[in-house]
C-alpha positions in Angstrom: -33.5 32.1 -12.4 -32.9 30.2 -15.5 -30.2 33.1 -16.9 -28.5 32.3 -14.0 -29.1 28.3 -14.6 -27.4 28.7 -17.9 -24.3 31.4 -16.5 -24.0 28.5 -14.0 -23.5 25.9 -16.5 -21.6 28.0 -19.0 -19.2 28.1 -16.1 -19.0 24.5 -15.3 -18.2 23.9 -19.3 -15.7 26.6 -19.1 -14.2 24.5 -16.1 -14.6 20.7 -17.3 -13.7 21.0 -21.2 -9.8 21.8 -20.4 -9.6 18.0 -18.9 -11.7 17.0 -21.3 -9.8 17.7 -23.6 -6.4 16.6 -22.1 -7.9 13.1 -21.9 -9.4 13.6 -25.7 -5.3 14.3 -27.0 -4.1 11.6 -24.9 -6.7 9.4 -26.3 -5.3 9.8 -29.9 -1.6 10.7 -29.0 -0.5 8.3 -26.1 -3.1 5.7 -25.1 -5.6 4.5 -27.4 -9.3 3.9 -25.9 -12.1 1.6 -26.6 -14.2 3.4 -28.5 -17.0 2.7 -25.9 -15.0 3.6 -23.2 -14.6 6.8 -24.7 -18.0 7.8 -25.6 -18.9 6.8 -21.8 -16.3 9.6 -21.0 -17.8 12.3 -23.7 -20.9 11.2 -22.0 -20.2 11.8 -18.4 -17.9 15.3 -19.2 -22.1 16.7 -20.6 -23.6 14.8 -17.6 -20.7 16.5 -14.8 -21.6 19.8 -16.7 -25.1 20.0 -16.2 -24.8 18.5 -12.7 -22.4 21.0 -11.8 -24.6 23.9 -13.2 -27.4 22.5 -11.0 -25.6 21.4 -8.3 -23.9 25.1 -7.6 -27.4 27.0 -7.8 -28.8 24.6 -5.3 -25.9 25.6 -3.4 -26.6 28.9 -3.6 -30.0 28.8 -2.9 -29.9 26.2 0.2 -27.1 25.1 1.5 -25.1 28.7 1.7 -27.9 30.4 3.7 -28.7 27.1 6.2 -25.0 27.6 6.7 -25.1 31.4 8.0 -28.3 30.9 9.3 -27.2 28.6 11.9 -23.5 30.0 12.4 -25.9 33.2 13.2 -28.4 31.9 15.4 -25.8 29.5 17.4 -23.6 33.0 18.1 -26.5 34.7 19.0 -27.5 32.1 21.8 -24.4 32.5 23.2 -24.4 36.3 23.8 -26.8 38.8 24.9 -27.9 37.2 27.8 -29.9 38.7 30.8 -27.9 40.0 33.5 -28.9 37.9 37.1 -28.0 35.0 39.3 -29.0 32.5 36.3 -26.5 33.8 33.7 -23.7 31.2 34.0 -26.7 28.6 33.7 -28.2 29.9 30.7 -24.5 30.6 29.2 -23.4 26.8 29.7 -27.1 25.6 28.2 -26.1 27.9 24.8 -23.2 26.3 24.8 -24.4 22.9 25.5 -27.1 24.1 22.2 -23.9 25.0 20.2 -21.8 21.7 20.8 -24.6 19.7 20.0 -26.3 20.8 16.9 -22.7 21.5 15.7 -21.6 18.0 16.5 -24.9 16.5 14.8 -25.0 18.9 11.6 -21.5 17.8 11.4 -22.1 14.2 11.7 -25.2 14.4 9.2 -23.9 16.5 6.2 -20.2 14.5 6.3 -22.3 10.5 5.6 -24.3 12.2 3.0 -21.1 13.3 1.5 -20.7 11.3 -1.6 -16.5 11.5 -2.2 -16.6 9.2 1.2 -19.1 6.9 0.0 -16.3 6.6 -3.5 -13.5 6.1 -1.0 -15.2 3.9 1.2 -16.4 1.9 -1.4 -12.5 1.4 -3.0 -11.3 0.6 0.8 -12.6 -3.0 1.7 -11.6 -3.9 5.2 -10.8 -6.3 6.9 -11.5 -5.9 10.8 -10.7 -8.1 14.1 -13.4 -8.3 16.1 -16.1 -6.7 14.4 -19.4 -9.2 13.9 -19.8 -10.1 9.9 -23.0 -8.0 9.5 -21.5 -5.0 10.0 -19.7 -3.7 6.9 -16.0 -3.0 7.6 -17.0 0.2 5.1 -19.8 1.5 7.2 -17.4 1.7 10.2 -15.4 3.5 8.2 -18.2 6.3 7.3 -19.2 6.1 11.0 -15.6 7.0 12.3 -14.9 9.8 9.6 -18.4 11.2 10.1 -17.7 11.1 14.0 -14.6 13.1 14.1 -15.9 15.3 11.4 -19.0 16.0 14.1 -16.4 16.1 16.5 -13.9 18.9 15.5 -16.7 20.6 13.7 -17.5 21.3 17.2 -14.0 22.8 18.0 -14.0 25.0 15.0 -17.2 26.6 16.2 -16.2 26.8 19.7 -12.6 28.5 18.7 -14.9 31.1 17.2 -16.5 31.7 19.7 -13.3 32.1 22.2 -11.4 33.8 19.5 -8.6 31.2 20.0 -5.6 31.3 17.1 -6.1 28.7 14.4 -2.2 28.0 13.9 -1.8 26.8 17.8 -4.8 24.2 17.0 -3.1 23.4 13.5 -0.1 22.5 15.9 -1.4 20.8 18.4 -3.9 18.5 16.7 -1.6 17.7 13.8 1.3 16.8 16.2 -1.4 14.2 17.7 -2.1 12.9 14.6 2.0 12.4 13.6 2.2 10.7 16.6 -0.8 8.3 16.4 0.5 7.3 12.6 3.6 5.3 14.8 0.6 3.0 16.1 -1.1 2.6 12.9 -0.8 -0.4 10.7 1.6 1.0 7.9 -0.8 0.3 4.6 -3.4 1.9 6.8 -1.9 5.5 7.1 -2.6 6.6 3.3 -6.2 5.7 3.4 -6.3 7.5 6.8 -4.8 10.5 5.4 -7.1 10.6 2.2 -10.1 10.4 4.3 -9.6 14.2 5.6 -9.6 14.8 2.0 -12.1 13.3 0.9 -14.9 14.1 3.8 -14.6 18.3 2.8 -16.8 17.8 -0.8 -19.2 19.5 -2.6 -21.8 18.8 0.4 -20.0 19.5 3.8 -17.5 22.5 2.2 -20.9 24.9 1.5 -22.3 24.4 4.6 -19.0 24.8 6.5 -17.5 27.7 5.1 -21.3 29.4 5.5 -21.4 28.6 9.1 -18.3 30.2 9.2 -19.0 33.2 8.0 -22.3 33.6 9.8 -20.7 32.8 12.8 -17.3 35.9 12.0 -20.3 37.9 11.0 -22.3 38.1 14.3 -19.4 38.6 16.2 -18.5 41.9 13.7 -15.0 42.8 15.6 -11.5 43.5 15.1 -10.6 39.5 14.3 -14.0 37.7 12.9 -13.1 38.0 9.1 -9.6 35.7 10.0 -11.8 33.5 12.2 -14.5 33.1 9.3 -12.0 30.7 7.6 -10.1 27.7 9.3 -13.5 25.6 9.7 -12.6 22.8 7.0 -9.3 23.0 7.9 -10.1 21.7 11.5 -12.8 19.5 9.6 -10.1 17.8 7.6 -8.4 16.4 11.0 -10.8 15.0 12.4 -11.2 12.1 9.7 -7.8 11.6 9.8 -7.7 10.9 13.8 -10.4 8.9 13.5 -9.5 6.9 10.9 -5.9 6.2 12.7 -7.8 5.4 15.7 -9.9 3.0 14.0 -6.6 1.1 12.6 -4.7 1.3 15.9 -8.2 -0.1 17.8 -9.1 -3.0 15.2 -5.9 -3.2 13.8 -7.7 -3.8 10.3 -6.1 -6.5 7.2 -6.8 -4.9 4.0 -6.2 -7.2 0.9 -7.2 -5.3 -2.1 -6.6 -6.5 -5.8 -6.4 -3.7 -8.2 -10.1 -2.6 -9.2 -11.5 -3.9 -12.0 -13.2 -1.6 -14.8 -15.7 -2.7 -17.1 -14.8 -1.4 -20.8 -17.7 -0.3 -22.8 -17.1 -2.3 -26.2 -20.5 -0.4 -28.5 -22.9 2.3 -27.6 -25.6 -0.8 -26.4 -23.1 -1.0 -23.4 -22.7 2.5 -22.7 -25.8 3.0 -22.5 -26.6 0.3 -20.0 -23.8 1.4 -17.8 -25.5 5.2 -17.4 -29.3 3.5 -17.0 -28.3 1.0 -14.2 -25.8 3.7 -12.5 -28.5 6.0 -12.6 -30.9 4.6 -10.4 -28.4 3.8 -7.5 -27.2 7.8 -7.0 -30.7 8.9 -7.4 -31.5 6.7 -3.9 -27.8 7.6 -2.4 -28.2 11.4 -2.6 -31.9 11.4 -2.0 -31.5 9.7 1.2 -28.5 11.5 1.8 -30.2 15.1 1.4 -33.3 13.6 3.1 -31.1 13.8 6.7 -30.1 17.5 5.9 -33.7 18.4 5.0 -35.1 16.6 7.9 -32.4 18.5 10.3 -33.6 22.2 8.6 -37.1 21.9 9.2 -36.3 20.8 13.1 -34.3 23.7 13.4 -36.8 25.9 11.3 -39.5 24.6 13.7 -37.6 25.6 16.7 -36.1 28.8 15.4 -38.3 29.9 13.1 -35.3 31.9 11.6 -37.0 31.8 7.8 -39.5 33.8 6.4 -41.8 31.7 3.9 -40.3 32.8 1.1 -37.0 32.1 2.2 -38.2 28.5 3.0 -39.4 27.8 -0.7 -36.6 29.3 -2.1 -34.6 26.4 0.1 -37.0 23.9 -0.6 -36.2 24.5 -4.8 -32.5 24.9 -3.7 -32.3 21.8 -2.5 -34.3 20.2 -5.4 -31.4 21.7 -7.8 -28.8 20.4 -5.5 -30.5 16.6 -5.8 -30.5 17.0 -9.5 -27.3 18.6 -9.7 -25.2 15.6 -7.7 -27.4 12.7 -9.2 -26.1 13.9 -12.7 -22.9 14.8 -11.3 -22.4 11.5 -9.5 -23.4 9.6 -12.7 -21.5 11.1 -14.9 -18.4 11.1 -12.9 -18.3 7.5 -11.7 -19.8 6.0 -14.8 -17.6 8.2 -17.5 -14.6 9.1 -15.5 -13.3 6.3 -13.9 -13.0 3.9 -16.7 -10.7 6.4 -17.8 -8.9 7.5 -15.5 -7.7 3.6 -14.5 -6.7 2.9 -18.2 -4.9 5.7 -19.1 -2.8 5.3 -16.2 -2.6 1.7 -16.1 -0.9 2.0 -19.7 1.2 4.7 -19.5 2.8 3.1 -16.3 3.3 -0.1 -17.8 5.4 1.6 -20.7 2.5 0.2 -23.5 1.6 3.6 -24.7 3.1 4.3 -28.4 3.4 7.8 -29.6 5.0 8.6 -33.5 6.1 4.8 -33.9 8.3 5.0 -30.5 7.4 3.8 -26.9 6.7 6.1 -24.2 8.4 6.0 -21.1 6.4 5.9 -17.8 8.0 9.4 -16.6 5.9 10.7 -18.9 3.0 10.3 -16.2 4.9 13.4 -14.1 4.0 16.2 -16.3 0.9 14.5 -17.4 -0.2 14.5 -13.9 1.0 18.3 -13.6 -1.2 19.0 -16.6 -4.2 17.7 -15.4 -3.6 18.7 -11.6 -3.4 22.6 -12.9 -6.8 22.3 -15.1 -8.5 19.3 -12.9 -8.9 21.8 -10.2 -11.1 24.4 -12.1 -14.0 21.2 -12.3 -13.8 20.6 -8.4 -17.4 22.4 -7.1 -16.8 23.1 -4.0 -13.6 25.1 -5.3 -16.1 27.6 -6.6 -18.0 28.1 -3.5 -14.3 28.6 -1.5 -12.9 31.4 -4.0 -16.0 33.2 -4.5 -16.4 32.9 -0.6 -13.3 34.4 -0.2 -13.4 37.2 -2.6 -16.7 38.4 -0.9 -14.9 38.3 2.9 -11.7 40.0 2.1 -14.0 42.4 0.3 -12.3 41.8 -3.3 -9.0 42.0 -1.8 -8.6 38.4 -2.7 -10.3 37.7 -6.3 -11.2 34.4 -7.2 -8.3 34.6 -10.1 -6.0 34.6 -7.7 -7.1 31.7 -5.9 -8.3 29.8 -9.1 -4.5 30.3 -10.1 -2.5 30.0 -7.0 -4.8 26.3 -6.2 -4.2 25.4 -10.1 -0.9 25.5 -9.2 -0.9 23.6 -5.7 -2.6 20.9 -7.5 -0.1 20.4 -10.5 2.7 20.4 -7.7 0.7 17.6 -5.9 0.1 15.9 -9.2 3.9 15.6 -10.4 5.1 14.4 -6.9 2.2 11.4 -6.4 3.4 10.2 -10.0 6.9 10.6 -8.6 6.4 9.3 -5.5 4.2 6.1 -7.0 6.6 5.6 -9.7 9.8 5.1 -6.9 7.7 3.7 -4.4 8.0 6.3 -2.0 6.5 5.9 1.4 4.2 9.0 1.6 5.3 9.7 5.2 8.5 10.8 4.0 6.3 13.6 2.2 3.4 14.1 4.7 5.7 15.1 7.4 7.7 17.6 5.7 5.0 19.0 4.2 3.0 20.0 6.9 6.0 20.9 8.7 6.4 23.4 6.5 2.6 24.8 6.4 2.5 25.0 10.0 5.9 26.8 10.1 4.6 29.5 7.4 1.3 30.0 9.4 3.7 32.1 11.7 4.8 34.6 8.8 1.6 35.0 6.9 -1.7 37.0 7.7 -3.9 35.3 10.0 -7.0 35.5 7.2 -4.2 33.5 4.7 -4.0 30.6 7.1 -7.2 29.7 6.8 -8.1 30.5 3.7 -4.9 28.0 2.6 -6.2 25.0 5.1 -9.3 25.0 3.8 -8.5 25.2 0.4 -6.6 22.2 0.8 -10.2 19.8 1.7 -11.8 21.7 -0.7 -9.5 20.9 -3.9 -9.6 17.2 -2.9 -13.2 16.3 -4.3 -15.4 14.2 -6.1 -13.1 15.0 -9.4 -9.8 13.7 -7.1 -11.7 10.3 -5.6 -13.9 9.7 -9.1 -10.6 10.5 -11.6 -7.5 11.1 -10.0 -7.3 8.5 -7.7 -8.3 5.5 -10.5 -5.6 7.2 -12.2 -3.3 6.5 -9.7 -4.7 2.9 -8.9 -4.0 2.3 -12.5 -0.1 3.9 -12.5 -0.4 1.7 -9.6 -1.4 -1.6 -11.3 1.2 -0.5 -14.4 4.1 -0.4 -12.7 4.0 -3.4 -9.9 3.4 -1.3 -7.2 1.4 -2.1 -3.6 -1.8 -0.7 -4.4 -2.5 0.3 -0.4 0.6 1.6 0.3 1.7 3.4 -3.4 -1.9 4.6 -5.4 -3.8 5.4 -2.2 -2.4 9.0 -0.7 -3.2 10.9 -3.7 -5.9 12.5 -2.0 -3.2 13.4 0.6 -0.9 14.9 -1.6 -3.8 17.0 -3.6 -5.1 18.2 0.1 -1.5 19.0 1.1 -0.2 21.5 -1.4 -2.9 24.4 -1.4 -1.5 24.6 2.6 1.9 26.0 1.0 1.1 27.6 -2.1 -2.1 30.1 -0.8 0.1 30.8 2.3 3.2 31.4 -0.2 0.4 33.6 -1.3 0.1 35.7 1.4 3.8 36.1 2.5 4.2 37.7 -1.3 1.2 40.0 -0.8 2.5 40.8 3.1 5.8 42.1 1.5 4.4 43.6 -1.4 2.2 45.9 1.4 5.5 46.0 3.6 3.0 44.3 6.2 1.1 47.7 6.9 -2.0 46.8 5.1 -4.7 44.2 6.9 -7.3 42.9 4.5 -10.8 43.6 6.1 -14.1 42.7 5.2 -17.3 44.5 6.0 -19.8 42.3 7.1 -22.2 42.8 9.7 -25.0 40.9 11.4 -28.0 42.9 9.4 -25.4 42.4 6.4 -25.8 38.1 7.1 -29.1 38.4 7.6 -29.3 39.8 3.7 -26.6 37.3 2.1 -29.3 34.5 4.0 -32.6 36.4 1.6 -31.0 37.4 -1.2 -28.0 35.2 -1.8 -27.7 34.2 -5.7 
């Protein structure tokens, strides 16, 4: 266990000293930092390390097989029933079982996910006719965490009728094109950048596990393509939710750049990681409290897990608390101090390099550089590429997706600095976009359009809401801009371009087999039942 602790954190170092270092160069090159500041930074990259070790062998160890577990047990409810007169009635009341823990689980996982509780927290609202004890954030949890619940429920249920994941792309994102003509206009980026946002290191796991528990049962011709697509459909939800909530209480948001303490001597920094610390220790423990309390019920009622299996869950998730609560820390307290100077300067034309000013278009292939190496530090990223090197049976290895998503991400990078930089209503980018995606899921294997619409909620975590999107708020602040309408959308933009890039993917490798070969992946049910024991 603790050799593969330390491979675990060995990996996350691998992953977080290339931004590290990025910021480190800048630091002496381009923008000088407070010496404080930057020993808060140094301090959070060890903290996101270790949490990020921890965090992915809890993942492992509980999360993962809960996942396949119930994706299993839901499909099995729905088939092999007895043959009678009550059939139909015991066929609707499995489905009636699937809809509902589905819709729940959903619902649970997506407010203990802590990128929405960062968003959420940046976002203060404004809304008519909502009574002043209710926090105008908390509605905004509630409505992502409802339509995550909510087309949670359609992703299973399209696995269960085998229905094509491209005509749902179509449908449901032609809805949600349409509804942005109703929303407030500074509303729509936030709206977008909560479908980002809501697939983190929490719900992503979980999803893509139930996905493939669920393909697995079902062992035909199609399951493999039908085991990804799950976060994609999760990612909608939010989004139609969110518009709905601006369109119902047509919400006033009046938001002044956010302010960032700066750490002037180690007494400070010091004080900022003890007070911080605290605070995410209650957040995630009461968030994993709801998923815990929800895996014993349907442990009790199952009784799917051996003992073993149960106290090797119960140590999985006590990783996975220690894991976030460092990760969290580290991130929030050491990141985005950062990541709102640095861009706040560089925007503002204040950086100096050899004795000359730097221009502010410098910030598009800064932003490229960290997009390509920002991804590798992204959790959940892990968990998707080694998910889908084990479906496709190593037809897809996680170098190719670590690179091809590297890539999305410096394309989504550049363009938000572009866009921010010449005011750019992101609209004029969204719908293009995902016009193209959606057109490419016609040409591409079936398998390739999921993988690439979950990647996109999966590269747009806690690093994009904790770093990135500071970053952006402070190109924002630098340069004038409308903070609402210009620095929020980045989230958007990093979701967006893994749709095009992992399907570009898979129109080079359908060309390169001249279309004849289909990438297959043996799983079957006894096979889930061992990735449930003996999984990491």
């Amino acid at each position: 266990m603790n050799k593969i602790l330390y491979d675990k954190i060995i990996e996350a170092f691998s992953s977080v000293l290339p931004i590290t270092v990025i910021v480190l160069i800048a630091s002496v090159l381009l923008v000088p930092i407070p010496s404080g500041t930057i020993l808060m930074f140094i301090i959070g990259a060890a903290l996101l390390i270790i949490g990020m070790g921890f965090f992915t062998m809890g993942v492992d160890m509980s999360m993962i097989p809960i996942g396949e577990g119930i994706g299993v047990q839901l499909t099995h409810s729905a088939k092999g029933e007895p043959n009678g007169k009550n059939k139909m009635l015991r066929y609707a009341l499995s489905l009636v079982m699937i809809v509902s823990i589905s819709f729940v689980m959903g619902v649970i996982i997506t407010i203990a996910e802590p990128d929405l509780q960062v968003l959420a927290n940046q976002v203060p609202l404004q809304l008519d006719n909502l009574p002043q004890w209710i926090k105008p954030s908390f509605v905004l949890i509630l409505a992502v965490a409802f339509g995550v619940g909510l087309f949670l429920v359609i992703a299973v249920l399209r696995s269960v009728f085998k229905i094509r994941l491209s005509v749902l792309l179509i449908i449901f994102y032609a809805l949600t094109f349409a509804a942005v003509y109703w929303t407030p206009g500074n509303f729509v980026p936030v709206s977008f950048d909560s479908g980002g946002v809501t697939t983190g290191p929490m719900t992503v796991p979980f999803i893509l596990a139930l996905g493939v528990g669920l393909a697995s049962i079902r062992g035909d011709k199609g399951s493999q393509d039908d085991s990804f697509g799950l976060v994609a459909l999760c990612s909608i939800g939010p989004i139609m939710a969110v518009l709905a909530l601006g369109i119902i209480f047509n919400p006033h948001v009046a938001v002044s750049a956010y302010e960032i303490p700066i750490a002037e001597n180690s007494r400070e920094v010091v004080r900022s990681f003890t007070s911080e610390f605290p605070h995410y220790t209650k957040d995630v423990f009461q968030a994993l409290g709801a998923v815990i309390l929800f895996f014993l019920i349907f442990q009790l009622i199952s009784r799917r897990y051996k003992i073993k299996q149960v106290k090797r869950i119960g140590i999985g998730f006590a990783y996975t608390l220690i894991g976030l609560v460092l990760f969290l820390t580290g991130v929030n307290v050491g990141f985005i101090p950062v990541g709102q100077y640095v861009g706040d300067v560089l925007a503002s034309g204040k950086a100096v390099a050899f004795g000359m000013e730097v221009t502010p278009w410098i910030l598009i292939p800064f932003g490229m550089l960290v997009g390509y190496f920002i991804v590798a530090a992204e959790p959940a990223v892990h968990v998707l590429n080694k998910q889908v090197e084990t479906i496709s049976s190593g037809a897809i290895p996680q170098k190719s997706m670590s690179t091809g998503l590297a890539v999305g991400m410096s394309l989504a990078l550049g363009l938000t600095m572009f866009r921010i930089l010449l005011k750019i209503d992101i609209i004029y980018i969204l719908i293009p976009g995902y016009a193209l995606a959606i057109l490419l899921t016609f040409f591409v294997p079936k398998i390739f359009v999921g993988i690439a619409f979950d990647s996109g909620g999966v590269c747009s975590g806690p690093m994009t809401s904790t770093f990135l999107l500071p970053l952006a708020m402070g190109v924002c602040a630098g340069s004038k801009g409308d903070l609402m309408k210009d620095a929020f959308g980045i989230v958007a933009m990093v979701a967006m371009a893994p749709l095009i890039v992992i399907q570009i993917m898979g129109l080079i490798y359908k060309i390169k087999t001249g279309g004849k070969e289909k990438i297959t992946a043996f799983i079957t049910p006894q096979e889930a039942g061992e990735i449930i024991i003996y999984e990491s």
